[in-house]
C-alpha positions in Angstrom: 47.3 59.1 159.1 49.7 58.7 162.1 48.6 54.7 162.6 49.8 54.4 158.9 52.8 55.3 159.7 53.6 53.6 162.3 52.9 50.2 160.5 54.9 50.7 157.8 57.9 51.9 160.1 61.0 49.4 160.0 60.4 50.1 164.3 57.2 48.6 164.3 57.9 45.4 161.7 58.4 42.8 163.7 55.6 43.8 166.0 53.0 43.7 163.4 55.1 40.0 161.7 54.1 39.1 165.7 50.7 40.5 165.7 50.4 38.2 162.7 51.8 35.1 164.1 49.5 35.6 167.4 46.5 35.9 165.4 47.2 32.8 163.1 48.1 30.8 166.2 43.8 31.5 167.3 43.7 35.0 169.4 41.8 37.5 168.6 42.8 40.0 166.0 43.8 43.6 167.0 41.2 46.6 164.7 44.5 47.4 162.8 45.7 44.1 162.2 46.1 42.6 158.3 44.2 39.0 158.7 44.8 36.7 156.1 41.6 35.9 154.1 42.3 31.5 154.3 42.6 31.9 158.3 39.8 33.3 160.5 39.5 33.5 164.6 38.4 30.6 166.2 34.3 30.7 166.8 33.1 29.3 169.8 30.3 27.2 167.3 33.1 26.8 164.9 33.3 23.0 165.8 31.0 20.7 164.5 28.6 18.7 166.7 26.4 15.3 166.3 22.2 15.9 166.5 21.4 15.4 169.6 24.5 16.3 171.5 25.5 19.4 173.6 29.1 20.2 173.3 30.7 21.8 176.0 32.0 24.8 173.8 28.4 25.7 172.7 26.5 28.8 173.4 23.5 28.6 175.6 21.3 31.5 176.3 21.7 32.5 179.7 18.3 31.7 180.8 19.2 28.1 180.3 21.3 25.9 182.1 24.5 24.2 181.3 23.8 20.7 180.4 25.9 18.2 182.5 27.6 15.7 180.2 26.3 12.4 180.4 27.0 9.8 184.0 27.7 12.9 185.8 26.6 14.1 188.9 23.5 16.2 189.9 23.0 17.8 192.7 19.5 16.6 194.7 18.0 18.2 197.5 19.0 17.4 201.2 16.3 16.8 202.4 15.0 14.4 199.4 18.2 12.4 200.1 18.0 11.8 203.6 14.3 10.7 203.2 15.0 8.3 200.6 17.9 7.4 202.7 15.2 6.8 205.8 12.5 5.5 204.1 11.5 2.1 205.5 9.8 -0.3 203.1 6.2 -0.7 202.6 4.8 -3.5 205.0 2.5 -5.7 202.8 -1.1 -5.5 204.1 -3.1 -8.5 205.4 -5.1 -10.7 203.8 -8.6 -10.5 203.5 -9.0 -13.9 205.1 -6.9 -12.8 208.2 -9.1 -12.2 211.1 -7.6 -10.2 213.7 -9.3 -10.5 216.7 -9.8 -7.6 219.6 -10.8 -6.1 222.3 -11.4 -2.3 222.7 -8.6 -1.6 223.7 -6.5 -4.1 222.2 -6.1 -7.0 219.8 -5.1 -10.6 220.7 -1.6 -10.5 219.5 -0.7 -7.4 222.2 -2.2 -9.4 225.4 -0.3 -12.2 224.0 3.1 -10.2 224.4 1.6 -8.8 228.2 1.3 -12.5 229.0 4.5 -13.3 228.0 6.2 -10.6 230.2 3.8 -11.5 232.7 4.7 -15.2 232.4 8.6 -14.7 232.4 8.3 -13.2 235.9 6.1 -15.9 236.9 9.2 -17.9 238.4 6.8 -20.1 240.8 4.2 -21.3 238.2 1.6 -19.3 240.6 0.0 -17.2 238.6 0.9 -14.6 240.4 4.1 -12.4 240.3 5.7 -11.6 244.1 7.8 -8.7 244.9 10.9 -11.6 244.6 9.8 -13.1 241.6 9.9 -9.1 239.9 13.3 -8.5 241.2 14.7 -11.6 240.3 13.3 -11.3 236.8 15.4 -7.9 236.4 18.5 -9.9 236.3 17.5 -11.7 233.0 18.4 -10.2 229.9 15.6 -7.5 229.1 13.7 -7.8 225.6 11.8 -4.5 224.1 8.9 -6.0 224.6 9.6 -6.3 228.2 10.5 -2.9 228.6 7.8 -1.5 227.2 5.3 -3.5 229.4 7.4 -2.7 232.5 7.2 1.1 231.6 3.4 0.9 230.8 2.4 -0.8 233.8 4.5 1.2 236.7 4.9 -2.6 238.4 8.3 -1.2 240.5 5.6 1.8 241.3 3.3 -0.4 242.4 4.9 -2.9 244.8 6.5 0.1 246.1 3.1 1.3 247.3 1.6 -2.5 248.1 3.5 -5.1 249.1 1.0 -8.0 248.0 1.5 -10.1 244.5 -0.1 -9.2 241.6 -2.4 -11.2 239.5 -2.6 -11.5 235.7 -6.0 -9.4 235.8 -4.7 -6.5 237.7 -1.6 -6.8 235.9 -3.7 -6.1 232.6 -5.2 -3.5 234.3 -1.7 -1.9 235.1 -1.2 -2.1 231.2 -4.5 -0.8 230.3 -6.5 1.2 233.2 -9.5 2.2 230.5 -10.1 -1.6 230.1 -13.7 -2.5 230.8 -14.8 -5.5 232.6 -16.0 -7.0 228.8 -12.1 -6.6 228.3 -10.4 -8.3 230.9 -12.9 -11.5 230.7 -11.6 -11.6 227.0 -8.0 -11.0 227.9 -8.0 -13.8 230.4 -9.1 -16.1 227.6 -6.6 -15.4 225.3 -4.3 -15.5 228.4 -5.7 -19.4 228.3 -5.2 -20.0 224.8 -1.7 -18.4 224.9 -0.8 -20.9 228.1 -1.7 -23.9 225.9 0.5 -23.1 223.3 3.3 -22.8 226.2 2.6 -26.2 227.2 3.3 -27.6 223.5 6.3 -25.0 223.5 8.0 -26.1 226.1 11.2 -27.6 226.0 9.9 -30.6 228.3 6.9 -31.0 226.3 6.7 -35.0 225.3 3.6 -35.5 223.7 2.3 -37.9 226.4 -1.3 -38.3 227.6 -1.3 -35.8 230.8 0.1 -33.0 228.8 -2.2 -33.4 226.0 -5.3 -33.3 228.9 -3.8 -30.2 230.2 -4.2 -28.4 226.6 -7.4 -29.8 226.4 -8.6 -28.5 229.2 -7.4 -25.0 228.7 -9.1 -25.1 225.2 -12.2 -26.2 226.9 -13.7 -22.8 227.4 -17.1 -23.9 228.9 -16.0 -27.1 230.7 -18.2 -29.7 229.2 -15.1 -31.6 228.0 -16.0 -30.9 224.9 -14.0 -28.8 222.3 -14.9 -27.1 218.8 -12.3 -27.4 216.4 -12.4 -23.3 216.2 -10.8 -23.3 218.8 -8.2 -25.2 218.2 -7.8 -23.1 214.9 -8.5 -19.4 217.5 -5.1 -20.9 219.6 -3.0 -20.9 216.9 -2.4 -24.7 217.6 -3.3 -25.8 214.1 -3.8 -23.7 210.7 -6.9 -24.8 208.7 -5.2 -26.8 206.2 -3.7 -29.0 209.2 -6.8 -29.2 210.3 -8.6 -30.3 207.2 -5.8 -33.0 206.7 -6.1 -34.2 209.9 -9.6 -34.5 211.0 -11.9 -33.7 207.9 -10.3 -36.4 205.8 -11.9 -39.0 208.2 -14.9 -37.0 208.5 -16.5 -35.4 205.1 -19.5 -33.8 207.0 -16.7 -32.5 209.7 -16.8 -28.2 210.2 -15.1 -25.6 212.6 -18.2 -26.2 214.7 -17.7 -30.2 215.1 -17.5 -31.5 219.1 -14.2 -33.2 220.3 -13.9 -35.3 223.0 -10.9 -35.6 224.9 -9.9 -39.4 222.9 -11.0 -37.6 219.8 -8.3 -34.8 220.3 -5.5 -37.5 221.3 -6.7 -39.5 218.6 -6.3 -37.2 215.6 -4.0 -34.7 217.4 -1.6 -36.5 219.4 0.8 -37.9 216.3 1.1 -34.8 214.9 1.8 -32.3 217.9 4.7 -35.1 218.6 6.2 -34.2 215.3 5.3 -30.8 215.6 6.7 -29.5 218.8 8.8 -32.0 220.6 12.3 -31.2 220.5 15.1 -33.3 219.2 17.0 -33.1 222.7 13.6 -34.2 224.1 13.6 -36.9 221.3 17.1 -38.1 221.8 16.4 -38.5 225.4 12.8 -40.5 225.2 14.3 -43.1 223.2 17.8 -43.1 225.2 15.0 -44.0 228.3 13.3 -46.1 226.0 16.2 -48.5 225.6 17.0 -48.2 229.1 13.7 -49.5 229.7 13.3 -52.3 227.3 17.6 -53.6 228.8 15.9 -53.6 232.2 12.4 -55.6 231.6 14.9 -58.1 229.5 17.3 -58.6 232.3 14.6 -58.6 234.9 12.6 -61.7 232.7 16.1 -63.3 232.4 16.0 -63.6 236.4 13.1 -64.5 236.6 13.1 -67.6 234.3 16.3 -68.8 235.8 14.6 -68.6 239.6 12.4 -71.1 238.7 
């Protein structure tokens, strides 16, 4: 046969010496080529592997994927990364014991944030916000909260069209116009529980006897100088375990329902809003006039023993 030939030709020797060379060295073997019995192509499952392990010169069918080697990295979806990118955490829900109270349109919490806006524009103390008061409150630095009040109650629309102030119940009614009169009776009382807790807030707050009258009084919902210790509890003054320290320890057969008069409020309350909500600038400048009192009442009994 002519391929016979041509192999055993001294033309063709050193091309089939090469041919032997190329397939010792691992390529694959030409039809014609002599391979040597001790060396054999390379197999692509040739190479041992551990149990368990997927080496990267292993066959796979082709309906299966190549396994990635171990730490690297997988694609995920777009849109399964951005969400778990966005995602906010879980807000824990309230407790059982939390009572949130509302109105129908909303809960006590939200007035509380209208008062506030309502009460920063309040410049006068009047109870009433003037077309002066609202300008001048634009200057202060604006809070969300305040924004979002100012949007929902169209006030710049309104003194636009009327001139006159507004009051905290048509303000409320700015905020929310499906509010029935039910609603705005029960706003304006939170609007009172909310103002006592200003009074104890306040930076000039010193714990004294007037101040204390004026939260008792705002507490007082029906006027008979009386006040339930509910409410105290409703104004977010005290929690329940201050109030139990404070009042029940004295009194076993004491509930939320128990009466206080005005010198039973100072008496069991008046200690502890001191420590509670008076500043220490406030603090730092009672007792500075405290020894400016006590160096004036010595010098003025020094006089007066040496004018006798």
């Amino acid at each position: 046969m002519p391929g016979f030939k041509l192999w055993g030709s001294s033309k063709n020797a050193k091309s089939g010496t090469a041919s032997a060379r190329s397939t010792t060295a691992g390529s694959s073997p030409d039809f014609f080529s002599p391979v040597s019995p001790s060396v054999a192509p390379r197999s692509a499952t040739a190479s041992p592997t551990k149990k368990g392990v997927s080496s990267r010169y292993s066959v796979s069918s082709p309906s299966s994927p190549r396994p990635h080697p171990k730490g690297a990295w997988e694609p995920k979806d777009r849109d399964d990364s951005r969400r778990s990118r966005l995602k906010k955490p879980g807000v824990p829900p309230a407790s059982a014991s939390a009572r949130v109270e509302r109105c129908t349109r909303c809960t006590k919490e939200e007035m509380w944030t209208a008062y506030d806006v309502f009460r920063n524009m309040d410049k006068r103390r009047r109870n009433r916000i003037g077309r002066i008061d609202f300008h001048k409150s634009l200057k202060d630095y604006p809070t969300l909260e305040k924004l979002k009040m100012l949007k929902r109650s169209q006030l710049e629309v309104r003194f636009r069209e009327n001139a006159q102030d507004v009051s905290l119940e048509e303000f409320l009614q700015l905020i929310w116009p499906a509010a029935t009169e039910a609603d705005i009776v029960k706003m304006l009382r939170w609007g009172q529980l909310r103002e006592a807790q200003s009074v104890l807030r306040d930076d000039s707050f010193r714990g004294e006897t007037s101040e204390l009258r004026r939260v008792f009084d705002l507490l007082d919902e029906d006027g008979d100088t009386m006040l339930s210790v509910s409410e105290l509890e409703r104004a977010q003054i005290f929690t329940q375990k201050e109030i139990a320290t404070l009042m029940f320890t004295d009194r076993p057969e004491a509930s939320r329902d128990t009466q206080l008069s005005f010198a039973d409020f100072c008496f069991y309350a008046q200690h502890h809003l001191k420590a509670l909500y008076v500043t220490p600038d406030m603090q730092k400048a009672m007792k500075e006039e405290q020894e400016q009192n006590q160096a004036q009442e010595l010098e003025r009994s020094f006089r007066n023993m040496f004018a006798r």
